[in-house]
N, C-alpha and C positions, 0 to 999 in steps of 0.2 A: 404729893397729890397723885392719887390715881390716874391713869391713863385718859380717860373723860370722866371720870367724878370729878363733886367739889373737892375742897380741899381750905388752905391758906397759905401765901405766900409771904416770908419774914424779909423786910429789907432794909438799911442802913444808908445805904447810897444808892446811884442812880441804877437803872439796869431794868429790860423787860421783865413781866411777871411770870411768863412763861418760857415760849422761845420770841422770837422774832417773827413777825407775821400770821400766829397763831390767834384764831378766833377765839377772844378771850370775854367773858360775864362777868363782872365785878359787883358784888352785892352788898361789902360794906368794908369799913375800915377801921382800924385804931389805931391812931397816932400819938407817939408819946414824944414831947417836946423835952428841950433843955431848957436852959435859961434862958430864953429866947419863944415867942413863939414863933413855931414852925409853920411852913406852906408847904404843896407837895400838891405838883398836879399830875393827871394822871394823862398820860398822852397816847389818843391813836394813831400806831405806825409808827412808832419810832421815834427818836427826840426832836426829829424835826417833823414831826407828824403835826394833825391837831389837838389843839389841848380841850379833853371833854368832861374834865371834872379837877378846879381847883378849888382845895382845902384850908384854911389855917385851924391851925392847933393852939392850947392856952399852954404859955409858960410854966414849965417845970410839973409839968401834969398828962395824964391822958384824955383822949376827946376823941370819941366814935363817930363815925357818920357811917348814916346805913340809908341804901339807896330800894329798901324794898324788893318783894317775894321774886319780880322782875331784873331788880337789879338795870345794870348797862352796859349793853354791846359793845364792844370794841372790836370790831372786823378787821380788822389789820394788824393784831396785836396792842397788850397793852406796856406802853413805856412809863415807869416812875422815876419821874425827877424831883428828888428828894432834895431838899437846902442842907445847910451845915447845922442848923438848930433841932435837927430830926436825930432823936437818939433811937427809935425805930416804929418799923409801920407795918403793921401784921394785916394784910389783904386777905379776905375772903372772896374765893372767885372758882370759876367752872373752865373747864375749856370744853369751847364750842365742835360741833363735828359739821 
């Protein structure tokens, strides 16, 4: 990802999408599950922040969710806490200035 352009971020496990406390825009997601369907929420501030967008995904498949031209603020950063059924979750997002 560019310095403030969009971009997308790939993740597997848990971990900011950015840095840590970076104003982050979240515009949509794909989430591809295991055997299992997957949840994954997306937390502002950190993993003990608040949780401002949780997902589930369908078993052994992918499943987008798209939050529009707006998109979602996360002014603290955003954290993803991804389960163990999440084989991975491609984010599209901006970072804010």
């Amino acid at each position: 990802m560019s310095e403030f352009g969009a971009g997308s971020v790939l993740r597997t496990s848990d971990g900011e999408l950015i840095a840590a406390g970076v104003r982050v825009r979240v515009f949509n997601m794909h989430l591809i599950s295991g055997g299992t369907a997957s949840v994954i929420a997306l937390i502002n501030g950190g993993s003990s922040g608040t949780t401002y967008i949780k997902e589930t995904g369908t078993a052994n498949t992918g499943k987008t969710f798209d939050y529009g031209t707006e998109g979602h603020l996360f002014p603290n950063g955003c954290y993803a806490d991804v389960d163990a059924n999440i084989v991975s979750v491609l984010v599209s997002c901006r970072k804010e200035i």
